[in-house]
C-alpha positions in Angstrom: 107.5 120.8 61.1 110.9 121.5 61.0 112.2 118.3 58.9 115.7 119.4 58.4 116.7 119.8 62.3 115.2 116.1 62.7 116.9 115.1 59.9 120.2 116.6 60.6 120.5 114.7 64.3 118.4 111.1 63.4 120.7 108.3 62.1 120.1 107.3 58.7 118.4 103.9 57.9 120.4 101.8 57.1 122.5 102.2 60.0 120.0 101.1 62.4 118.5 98.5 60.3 122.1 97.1 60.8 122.0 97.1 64.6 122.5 93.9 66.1 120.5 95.1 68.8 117.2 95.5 67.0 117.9 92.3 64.7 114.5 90.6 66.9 112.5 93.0 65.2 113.6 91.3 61.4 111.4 92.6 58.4 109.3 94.3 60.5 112.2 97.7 60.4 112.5 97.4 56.7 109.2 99.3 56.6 109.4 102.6 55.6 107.0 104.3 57.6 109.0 103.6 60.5 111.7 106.4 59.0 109.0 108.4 57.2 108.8 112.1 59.2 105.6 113.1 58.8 102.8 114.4 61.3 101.5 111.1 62.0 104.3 108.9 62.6 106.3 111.7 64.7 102.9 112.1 66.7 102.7 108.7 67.6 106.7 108.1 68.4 106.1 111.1 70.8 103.4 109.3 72.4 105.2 106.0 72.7 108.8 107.3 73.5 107.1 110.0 76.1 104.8 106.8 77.8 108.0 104.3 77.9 110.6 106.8 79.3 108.0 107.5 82.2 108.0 103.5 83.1 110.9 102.5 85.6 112.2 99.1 84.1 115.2 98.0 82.5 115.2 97.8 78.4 112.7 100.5 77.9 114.9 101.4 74.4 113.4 97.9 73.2 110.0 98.4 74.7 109.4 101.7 72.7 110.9 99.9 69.3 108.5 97.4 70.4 105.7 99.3 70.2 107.1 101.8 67.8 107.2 98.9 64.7 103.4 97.7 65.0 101.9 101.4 65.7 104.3 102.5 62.9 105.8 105.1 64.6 109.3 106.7 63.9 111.6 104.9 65.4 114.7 106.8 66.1 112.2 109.3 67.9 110.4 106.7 69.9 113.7 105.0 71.0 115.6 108.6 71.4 112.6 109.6 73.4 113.2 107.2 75.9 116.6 108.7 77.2 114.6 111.4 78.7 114.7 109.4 82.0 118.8 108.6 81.7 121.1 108.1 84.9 120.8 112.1 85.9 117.7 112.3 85.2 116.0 108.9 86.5 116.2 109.8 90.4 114.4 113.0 89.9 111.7 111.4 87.9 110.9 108.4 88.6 110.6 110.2 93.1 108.2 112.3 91.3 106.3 109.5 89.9 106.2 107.7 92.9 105.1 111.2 94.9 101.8 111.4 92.3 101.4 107.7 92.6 101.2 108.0 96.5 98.6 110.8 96.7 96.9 109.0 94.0 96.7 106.2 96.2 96.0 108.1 99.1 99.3 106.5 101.2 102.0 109.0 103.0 105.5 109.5 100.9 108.7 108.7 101.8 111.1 111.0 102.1 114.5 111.5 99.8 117.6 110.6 102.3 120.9 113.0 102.3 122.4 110.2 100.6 120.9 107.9 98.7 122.7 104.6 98.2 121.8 101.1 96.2 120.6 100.1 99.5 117.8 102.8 100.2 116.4 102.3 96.5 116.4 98.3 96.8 114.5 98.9 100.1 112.7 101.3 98.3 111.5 99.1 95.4 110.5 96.5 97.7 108.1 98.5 100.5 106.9 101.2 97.8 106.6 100.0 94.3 103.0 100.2 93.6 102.7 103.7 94.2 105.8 104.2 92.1 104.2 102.3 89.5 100.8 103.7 89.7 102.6 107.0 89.5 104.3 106.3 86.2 101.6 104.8 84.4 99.7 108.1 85.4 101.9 110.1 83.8 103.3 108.1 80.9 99.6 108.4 80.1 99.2 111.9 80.5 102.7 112.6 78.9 102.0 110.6 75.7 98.7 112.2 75.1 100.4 115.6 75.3 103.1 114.8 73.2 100.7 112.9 70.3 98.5 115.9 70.5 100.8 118.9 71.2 102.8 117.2 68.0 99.9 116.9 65.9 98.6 120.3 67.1 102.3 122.2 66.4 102.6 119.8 63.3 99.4 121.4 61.7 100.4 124.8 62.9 103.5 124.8 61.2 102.5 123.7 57.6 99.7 126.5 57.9 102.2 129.2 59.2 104.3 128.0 56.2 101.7 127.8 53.4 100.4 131.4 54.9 104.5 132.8 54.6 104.4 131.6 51.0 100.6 132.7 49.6 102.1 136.2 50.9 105.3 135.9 49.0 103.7 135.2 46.2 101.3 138.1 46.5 104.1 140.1 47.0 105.5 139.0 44.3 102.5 139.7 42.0 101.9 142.9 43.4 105.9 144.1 42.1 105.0 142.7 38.6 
């Protein structure tokens, strides 16, 4: 796996063992494996930043780190994860969750307004929230156990790829000599 790209872009440790924000969490962010980036611990912050981002409710950033400490996770993955669904993104999402969740449940959609105001998604929230809900557990589901999966899967393929690229160098290598 490309360590250096997720490297480059994740904060460093200390930084975020700093954060006020994550000061509930006390010894439990001084261990390691939470900042380790190997196969297992990206695989499962895929699964749990992928699964929180798809649930519509406020503080999902703490919800993943949550989850992230116990299930030793990486947590700067699991938490980033979770801005998938931000403020441009959430409307589109989280209709599309409540569209699955409403042929899941067998009950006719609603349809998206020209203009959708704090009103319509109150009103919203109130008449139609379980097949919203149903919706987003479904696919925070399904979305985590492709990302665990597809990570460990792409994980595996890329230290093979590698170790293959360097067994041929070296026969290279020996072959010249």
């Amino acid at each position: 796996m490309p360590r250096r790209l997720f490297k480059r872009y994740m904060p460093h440790p200390d930084r975020i063992k700093g954060n006020k924000s994550l000061r509930f969490l006390g010894s439990l962010i001084h261990d390691p494996n939470l900042w380790h980036l190997n196969r297992h611990s990206v695989s499962r912050a895929m699964a749990i930043g992928l699964f929180w981002a798809m649930i519509p409710m406020p503080l999902q950033m703490l919800a993943a780190a949550a989850v992230a400490v116990p299930a030793r996770g990486n947590l700067p993955i699991s938490v980033g994860l979770v801005w998938l669904t931000n403020p441009i993104t959430m409307p589109a999402v989280f209709y599309c969750n409540y569209k699955i969740g409403a042929w899941l449940m067998g009950t006719p959609t609603m349809h998206m307004p020209e203009n959708i105001s704090l009103a319509w998604v109150g009103q919203m929230l109130q008449t139609h929230w379980q097949p919203l809900y149903l919706g987003s557990l479904a696919l925070a589901i399904v979305l985590a156990l492709v990302g665990y999966f597809g990570t460990n899967a792409y994980w595996r393929w890329w230290v093979r790829h590698n170790w293959r690229k360097r067994q041929e160098k070296r026969r290279q290598r020996d072959a010249q000599r």
